[in-house]
C-alpha positions in Angstrom: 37.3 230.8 129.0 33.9 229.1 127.2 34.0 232.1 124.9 37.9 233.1 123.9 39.7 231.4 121.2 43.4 232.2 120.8 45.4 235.7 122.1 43.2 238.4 123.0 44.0 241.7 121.3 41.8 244.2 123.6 39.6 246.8 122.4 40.3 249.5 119.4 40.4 252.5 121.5 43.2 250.5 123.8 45.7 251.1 120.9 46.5 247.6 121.1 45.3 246.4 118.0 46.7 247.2 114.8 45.3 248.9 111.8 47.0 247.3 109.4 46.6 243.7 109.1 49.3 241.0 108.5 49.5 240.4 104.3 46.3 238.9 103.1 48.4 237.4 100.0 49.7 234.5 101.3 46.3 233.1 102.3 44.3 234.2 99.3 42.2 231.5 97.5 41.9 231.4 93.9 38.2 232.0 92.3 37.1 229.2 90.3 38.2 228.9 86.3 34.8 229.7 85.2 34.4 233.2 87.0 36.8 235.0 85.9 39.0 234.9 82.0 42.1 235.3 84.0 42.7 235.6 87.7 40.5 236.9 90.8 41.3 236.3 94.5 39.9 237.1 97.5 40.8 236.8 100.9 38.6 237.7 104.6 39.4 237.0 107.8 37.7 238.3 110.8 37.2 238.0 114.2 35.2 238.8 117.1 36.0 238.8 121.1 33.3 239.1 123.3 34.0 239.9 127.2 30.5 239.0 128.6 29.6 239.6 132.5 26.6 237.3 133.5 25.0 237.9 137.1 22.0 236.0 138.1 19.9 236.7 141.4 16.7 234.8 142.7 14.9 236.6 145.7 12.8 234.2 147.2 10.5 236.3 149.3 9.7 238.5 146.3 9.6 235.2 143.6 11.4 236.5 141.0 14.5 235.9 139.1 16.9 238.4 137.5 19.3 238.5 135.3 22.0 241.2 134.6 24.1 241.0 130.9 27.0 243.4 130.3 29.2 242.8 127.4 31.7 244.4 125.7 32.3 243.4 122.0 35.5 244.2 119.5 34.9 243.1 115.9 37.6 243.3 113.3 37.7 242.5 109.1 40.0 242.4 106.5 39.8 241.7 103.2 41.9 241.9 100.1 40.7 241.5 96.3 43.1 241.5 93.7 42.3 241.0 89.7 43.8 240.7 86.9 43.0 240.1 82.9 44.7 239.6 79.8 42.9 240.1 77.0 43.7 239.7 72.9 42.1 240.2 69.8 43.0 240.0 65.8 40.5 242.4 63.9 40.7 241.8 60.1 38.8 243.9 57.5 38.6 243.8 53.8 39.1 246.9 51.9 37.1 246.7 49.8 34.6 245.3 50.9 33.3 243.6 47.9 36.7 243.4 45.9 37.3 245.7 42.4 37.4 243.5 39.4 38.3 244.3 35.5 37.7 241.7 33.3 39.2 241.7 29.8 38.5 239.5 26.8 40.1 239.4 23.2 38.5 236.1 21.1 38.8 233.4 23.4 40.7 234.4 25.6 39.5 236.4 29.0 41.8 238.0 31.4 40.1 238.9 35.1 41.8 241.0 37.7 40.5 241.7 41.2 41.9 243.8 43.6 41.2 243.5 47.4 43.0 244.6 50.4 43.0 243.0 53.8 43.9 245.2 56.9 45.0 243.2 60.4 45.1 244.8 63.7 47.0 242.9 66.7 45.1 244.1 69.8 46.7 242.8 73.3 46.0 244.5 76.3 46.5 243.9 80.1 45.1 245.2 84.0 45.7 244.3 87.4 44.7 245.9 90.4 43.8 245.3 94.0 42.3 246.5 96.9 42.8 246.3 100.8 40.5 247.2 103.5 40.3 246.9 107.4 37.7 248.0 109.9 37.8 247.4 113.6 34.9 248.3 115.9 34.4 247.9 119.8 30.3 248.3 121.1 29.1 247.4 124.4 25.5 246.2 125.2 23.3 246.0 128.5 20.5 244.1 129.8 18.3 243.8 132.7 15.3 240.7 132.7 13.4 240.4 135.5 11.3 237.5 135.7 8.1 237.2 138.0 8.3 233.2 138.9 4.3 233.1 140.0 3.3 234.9 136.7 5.5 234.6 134.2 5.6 238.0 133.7 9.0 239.7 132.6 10.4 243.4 132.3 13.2 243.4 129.7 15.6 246.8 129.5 18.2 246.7 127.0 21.0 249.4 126.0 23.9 249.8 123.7 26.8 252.0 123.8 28.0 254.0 121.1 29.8 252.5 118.3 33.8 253.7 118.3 35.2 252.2 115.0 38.8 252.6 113.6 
């Protein structure tokens, strides 16, 4: 039909569809270099079917035009975001800070000794994680227009179902 695109998978309270959604890994697209200092991906996919019923009645004698809309709608998303960093550091401190010096002198001769100590740490550390979420919803909506062709004048009446989600 003018609205469908590709095999139907019915409502969520049909039991048709699936909670789980086919691995999101395979069509993940990288983040660009600059946003992350390793590795961030994130994939959504989505999709909406839409069964709409259209029914459009002109009455002559009484001039006016209406027009009925019923539609029932199923949304579905997924998404999955995975991360990872690596991060590394090399911390040095001098102990001492300013170093401990003896200086020594007989005649002409000086003899100076300083004493400092340098401590290195080695800091590597690393994370990963992800995340994976789906959410499928049906809703239906309903609306009457009634259209007075002499005036112009129309009477609009809309309602919605309640919203079942899985």
């Amino acid at each position: 039909g003018l609205f469908t695109s590709g095999p139907r998978k019915g409502s969520v309270q049909s039991g048709k569809r699936e909670s789980e959604t086919a691995p999101l890994k395979q069509t993940a697209t990288r983040a660009p270099d600059w946003s992350c200092d390793s590795e961030l991906s994130v994939n959504l996919q989505g999709d909406i079917e839409w069964t709409p019923i259209i029914d459009i009645n002109v009455d002559v004698d009484k001039g006016t035009l209406a027009i009925k809309l019923d539609a029932d709608i199923t949304a579905s998303v997924a998404a999955l975001i995975s991360a990872e960093a690596h991060c590394s550091a090399t911390l040095d401190r001098r102990l001492p800070q300013k170093p401990i010096k003896k200086l020594a002198c007989a005649g002409y001769f000086c003899l100076l000794i300083m004493l400092q100590g340098v401590a290195t740490i080695d800091v590597k550390g690393s994370i990963a994680g992800s995340a994976e979420l789906s959410l499928s919803a049906d809703f239906g909506v309903s609306s009457t227009i009634e259209v007075n062709l002499a005036t112009g004048e129309a009477d609009v009446q809309v309602s919605s179902t309640k919203l079942r989600h899985q």
